[in-house]
N, C-alpha and C positions, 0 to 999 in steps of 0.2 A: 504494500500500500504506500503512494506516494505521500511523502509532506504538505499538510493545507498551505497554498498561500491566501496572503490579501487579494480580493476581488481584482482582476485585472482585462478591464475590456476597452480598452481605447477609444474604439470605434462605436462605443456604446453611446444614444442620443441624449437627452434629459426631456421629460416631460413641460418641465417647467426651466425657466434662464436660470441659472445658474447668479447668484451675486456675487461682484467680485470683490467686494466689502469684502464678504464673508476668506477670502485667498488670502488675505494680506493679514502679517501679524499686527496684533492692535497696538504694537510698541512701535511701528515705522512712522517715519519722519512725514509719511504722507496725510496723514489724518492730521498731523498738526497742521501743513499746508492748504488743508482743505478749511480748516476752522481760522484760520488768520487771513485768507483771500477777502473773503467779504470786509474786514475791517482795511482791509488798503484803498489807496485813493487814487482812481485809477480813472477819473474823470478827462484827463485830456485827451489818452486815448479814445475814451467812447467820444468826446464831441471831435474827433480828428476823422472817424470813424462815419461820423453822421450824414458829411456829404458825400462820400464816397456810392457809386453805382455799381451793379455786376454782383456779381456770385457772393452773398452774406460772408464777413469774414470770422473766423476762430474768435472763440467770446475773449475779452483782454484776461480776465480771471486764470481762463486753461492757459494762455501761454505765456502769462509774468508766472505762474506755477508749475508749471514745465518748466522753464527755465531754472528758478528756484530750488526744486525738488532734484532737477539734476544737478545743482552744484550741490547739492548735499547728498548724493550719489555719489559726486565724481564722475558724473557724466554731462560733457562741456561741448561737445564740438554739435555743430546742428545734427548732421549724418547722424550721429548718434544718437542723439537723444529721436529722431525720426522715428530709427528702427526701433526704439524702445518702446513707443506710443504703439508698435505693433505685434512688439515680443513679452511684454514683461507686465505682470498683471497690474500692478501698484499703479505705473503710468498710464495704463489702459484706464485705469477708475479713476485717476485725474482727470484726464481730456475726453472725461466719458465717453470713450471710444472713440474720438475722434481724431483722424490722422493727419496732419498736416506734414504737407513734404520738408525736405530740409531746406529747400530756396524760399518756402514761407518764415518758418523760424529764423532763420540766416537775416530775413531783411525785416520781422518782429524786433530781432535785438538793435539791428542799428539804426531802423526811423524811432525809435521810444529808447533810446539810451539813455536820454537825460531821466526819463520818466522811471525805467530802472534803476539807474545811480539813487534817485529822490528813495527810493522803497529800504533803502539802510538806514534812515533818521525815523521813518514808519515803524519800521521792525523795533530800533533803537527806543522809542516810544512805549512799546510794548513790555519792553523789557523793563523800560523805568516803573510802569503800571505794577508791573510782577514782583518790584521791589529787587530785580539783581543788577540795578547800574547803585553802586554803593559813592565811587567817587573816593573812594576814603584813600584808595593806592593804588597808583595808575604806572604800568611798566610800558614803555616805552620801546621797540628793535624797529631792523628794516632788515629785508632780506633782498637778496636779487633773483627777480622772476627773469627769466630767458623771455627774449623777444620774439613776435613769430618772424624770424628774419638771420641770417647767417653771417656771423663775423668776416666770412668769406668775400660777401658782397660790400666790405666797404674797403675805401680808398682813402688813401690821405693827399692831400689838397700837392704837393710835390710829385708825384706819381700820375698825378691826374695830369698838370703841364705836361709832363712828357706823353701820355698817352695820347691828351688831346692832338699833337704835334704831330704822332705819330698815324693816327685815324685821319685827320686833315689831309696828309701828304698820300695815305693809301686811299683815298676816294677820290682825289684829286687825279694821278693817276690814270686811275680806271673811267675817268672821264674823258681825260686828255686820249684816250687809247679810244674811248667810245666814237670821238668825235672822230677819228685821222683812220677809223675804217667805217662811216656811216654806211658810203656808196655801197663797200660790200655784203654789210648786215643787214640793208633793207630788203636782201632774199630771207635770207635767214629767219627774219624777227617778224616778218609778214607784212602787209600795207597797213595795217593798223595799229601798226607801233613804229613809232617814232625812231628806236633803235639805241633810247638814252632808260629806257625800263629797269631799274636797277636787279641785279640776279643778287640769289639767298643771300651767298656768301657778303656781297656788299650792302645788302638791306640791314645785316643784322650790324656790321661796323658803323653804319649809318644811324642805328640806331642805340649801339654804345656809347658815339661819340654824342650824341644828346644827351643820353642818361650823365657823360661827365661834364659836359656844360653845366646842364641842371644842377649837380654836385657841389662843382666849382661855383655857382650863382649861390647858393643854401652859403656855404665856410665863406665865402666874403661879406652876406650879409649879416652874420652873426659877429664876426669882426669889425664893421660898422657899426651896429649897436653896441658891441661893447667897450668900443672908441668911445660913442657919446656918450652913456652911462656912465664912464669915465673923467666925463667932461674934455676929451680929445676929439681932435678936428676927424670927423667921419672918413673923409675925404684922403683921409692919409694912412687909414687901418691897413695893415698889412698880416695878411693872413700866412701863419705858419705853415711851413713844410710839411709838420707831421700831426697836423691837424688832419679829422678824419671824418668819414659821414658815410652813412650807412644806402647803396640805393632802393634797398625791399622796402626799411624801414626808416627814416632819417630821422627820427626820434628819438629814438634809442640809443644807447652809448654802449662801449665796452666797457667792460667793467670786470673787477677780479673777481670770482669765485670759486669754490672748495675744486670746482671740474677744473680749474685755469681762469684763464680770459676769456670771456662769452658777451654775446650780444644782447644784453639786458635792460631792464627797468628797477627801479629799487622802491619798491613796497615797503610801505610802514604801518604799522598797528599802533594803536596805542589799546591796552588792555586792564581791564579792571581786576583787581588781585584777588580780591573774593571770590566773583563767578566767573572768574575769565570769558567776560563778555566784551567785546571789539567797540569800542566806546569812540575812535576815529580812526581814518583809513586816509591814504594817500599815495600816489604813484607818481614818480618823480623823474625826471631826466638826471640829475643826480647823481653822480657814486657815491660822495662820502654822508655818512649819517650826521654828523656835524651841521650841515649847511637843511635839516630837515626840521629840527628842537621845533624852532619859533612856529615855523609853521602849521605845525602838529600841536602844539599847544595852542594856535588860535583854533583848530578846527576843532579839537574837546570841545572848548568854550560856545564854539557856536554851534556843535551838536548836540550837547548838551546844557547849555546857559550857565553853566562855571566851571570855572579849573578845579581839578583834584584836591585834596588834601595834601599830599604825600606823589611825587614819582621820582621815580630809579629808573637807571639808563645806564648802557654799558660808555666804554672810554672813545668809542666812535664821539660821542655827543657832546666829548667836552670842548667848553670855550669858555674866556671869560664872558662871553657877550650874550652867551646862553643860560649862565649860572647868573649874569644881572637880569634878564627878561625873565628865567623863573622868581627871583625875588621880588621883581617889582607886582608879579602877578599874584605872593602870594604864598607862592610853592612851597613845602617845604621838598627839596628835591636833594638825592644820593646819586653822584655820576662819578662812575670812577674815571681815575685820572689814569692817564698816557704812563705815568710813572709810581705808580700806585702798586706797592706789595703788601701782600694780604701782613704779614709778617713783620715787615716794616716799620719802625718805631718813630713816634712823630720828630726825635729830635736827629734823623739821620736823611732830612729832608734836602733831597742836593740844589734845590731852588737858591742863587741868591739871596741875601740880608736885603739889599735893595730892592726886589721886589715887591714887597710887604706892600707897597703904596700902591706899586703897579695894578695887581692882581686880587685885589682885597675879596673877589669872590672866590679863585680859586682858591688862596688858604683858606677860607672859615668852610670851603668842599674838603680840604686835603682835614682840616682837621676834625671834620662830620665823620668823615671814614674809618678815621682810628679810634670813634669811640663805639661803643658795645651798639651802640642804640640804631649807627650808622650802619654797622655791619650785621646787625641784625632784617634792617629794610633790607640790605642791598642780597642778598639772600630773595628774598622776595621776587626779584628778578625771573631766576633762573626758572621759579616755578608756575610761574606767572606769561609772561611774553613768548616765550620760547616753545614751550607745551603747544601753544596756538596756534606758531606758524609751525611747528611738528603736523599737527591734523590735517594743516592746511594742505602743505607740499607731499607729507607721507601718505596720510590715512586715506586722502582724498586725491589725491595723486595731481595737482593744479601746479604744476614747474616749469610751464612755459603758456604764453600768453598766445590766445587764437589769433585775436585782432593786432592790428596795426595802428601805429598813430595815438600820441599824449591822449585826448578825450575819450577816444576805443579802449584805451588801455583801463582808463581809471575807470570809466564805468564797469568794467569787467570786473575788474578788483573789485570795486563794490558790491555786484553780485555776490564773490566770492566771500567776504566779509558779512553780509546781509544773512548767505546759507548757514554759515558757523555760526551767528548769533541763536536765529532761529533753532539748530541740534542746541544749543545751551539753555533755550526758553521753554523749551520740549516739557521738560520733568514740574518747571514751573506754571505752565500756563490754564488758565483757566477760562476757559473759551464761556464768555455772557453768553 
């Protein structure tokens, strides 16, 4: 006698539909998604929506929650999330069945980008209600997200003269040759071409030597601005040699990280130490974290209507001009210093006797650190900021950006920040 199994008939029909409520565990991220859509404000879409003609479009609710529910998936790219709306039950009971291809989602995120960046102060809202944005200790990092765009494809502004030099002289050329045999290619090329039709090989040179025009036009005009910003004559900016610009993406910079030098953005959180909830986000042209503090401290303040109590920051962040803008705000802030050991005793400080006047904020920092209270926050950090962009880049697997260009970029992040808050609001929320 054989072994009973469990029932097994695939092709067996069902009397009655099947719910697919009832498929999903009642602990997934999507039931939250369902109960927090009605409370977002999602009004520009619908009146953007209102004069439009032709075939009804996808409700705004399904696809700011699509989008949503796949960053808190870890599923980001359209294509993807497409075939999920088709394969995977959770997504099926979101878009209650409804499919939309990936060239609708593709062009959902970027006519309503601004509309999506807005839904991270929405969510952040939510979370104030739930009582987990506390304010009391706010960690500070940035990480570098990879650009969607190849270190490969940029040039530095010295290389580029030579090339253009050399694209110039090879079309040049092939014209000069074009012209001194017309009479015998007008068999060749037929009566309705002229016999000047440029062939692959010189379309695609023709179309490099643009792309480093275009290049060379970008690194001269930032070297102009940064002339006058300067208060120097525009007119006379001269642009380095090994100045560089990227042609996929030229927003982007190279930047160092853990893999080497890559073509990245640098993402910042600021994160609440209690419930590691993302309290402000920002994506930056940038490398160093340094040149981010101030910034990142006005965007707290204007996501949520005041500065912290308390934030810690690793030794990226230090400056004196950073450590006076958190005092004037307020702060009480821990940022370790460039020269700072855990071990280190305050009187083996290798700073100057004269700079006591200079630096008046980084001593009363250097000497925050050496005491128990100092190195007690700064502890705080590690478990705090860090864990965050861990879920971010590991859990959720988000290490390189889809889109292209500053404004594509930081709404992205925002999505990505928005997803995270929301898995943190999960346990707390309580849907009216």
């Amino acid at each position: 006698m054989s072994r009973p199994y469990h029932a097994y008939a695939p092709d067996q029909a069902f009397l009655l539909p099947v719910s697919l409520v009832e498929a999903i565990d009642p602990e997934d991220a999507v039931h939250l998604i369902r109960s927090v859509l009605p409370r977002l404000n999602l009004d520009r879409i619908h009146q953007d929506y209102l004069c439009e003609r032709g075939r009804p479009p996808f409700h705004p609710e399904a696809m700011a929650g699509l989008l949503l529910y796949g960053a808190c998936r870890g599923v980001y790219s359209s294509r993807r999330l497409a075939q999920a709306c088709r394969d995977n039950v959770a997504f099926m009971y979101l878009m209650a069945n409804a499919r939309p291809d990936f060239r609708t989602i593709s062009t959902f995120r970027k006519r309503f980008q601004d509309v999506l960046e807005g839904l991270f102060v929405q969510v952040l809202v939510l979370c104030q209600e739930a009582g987990l944005v506390k304010l009391g200790h706010v960690s500070l990092d940035g990480t570098k997200v990879r650009a969607n765009a190849s270190k490969h494809k940029a040039m530095s502004y010295g290389r580029m003269v030579v090339k253009e030099e050399k694209l110039q002289a090879e079309i040049k050329r092939w014209f000069e040759e074009a012209e001194r045999q017309d009479q015998a290619e007008d068999e060749e090329y037929g009566e309705d071409d002229d016999g000047y039709s440029v062939p692959p090989d010189i379309a695609e040179s023709v179309k490099r030597l643009a792309a480093i025009r275009l290049g060379k036009g970008r690194l001269e005009q930032d070297a102009r601005e940064k002339a006058e910003t300067a208060g120097n004559d525009p007119g006379e900016a001269v642009v380095s040699d090994r100045s560089q610009t990227n042609f996929t993406d030229p927003e982007s910079r190279i930047m160092h990280t853990p893999d080497g030098f890559q073509q990245c953005y640098n993402a910042q959180v600021a994160v609440d130490a209690e419930t590691q909830i993302i309290v402000a986000y920002e994506v930056s042209q940038a490398p160093p974290d340094v040149q981010r503090l101030r910034p990142m401290l006005k965007r707290i303040v204007d996501f949520n209507g005041r500065a912290p109590r308390e934030l810690t920051a690793d030794a990226g962040y230090a400056s004196e001009s950073n450590f006076a803008a958190l005092a004037e705000a307020g702060v009480h802030a821990v940022i370790a210093l460039r020269r700072y050991h855990r071990d280190e005793p305050p009187g083996s400080d290798p700073a100057p006797v004269h700079s006591t006047n200079r630096w008046p904020h980084r001593n009363r920092m250097r000497d925050r650190l050496f005491s128990a209270e100092g190195k007690a926050l700064y502890k705080l950090r590690k478990q705090t900021v860090e864990p965050v962009i861990g879920q971010i880049k590991f859990a959720r697997g988000f290490r390189q950006f889809l889109r292209r260009g500053g404004s594509a970029v930081q709404a992205e992040w925002a999505l990505v920040c928005t997803a995270t808050n929301l898995l943190k609001l999960r346990k707390a929320w309580q849907p009216a």
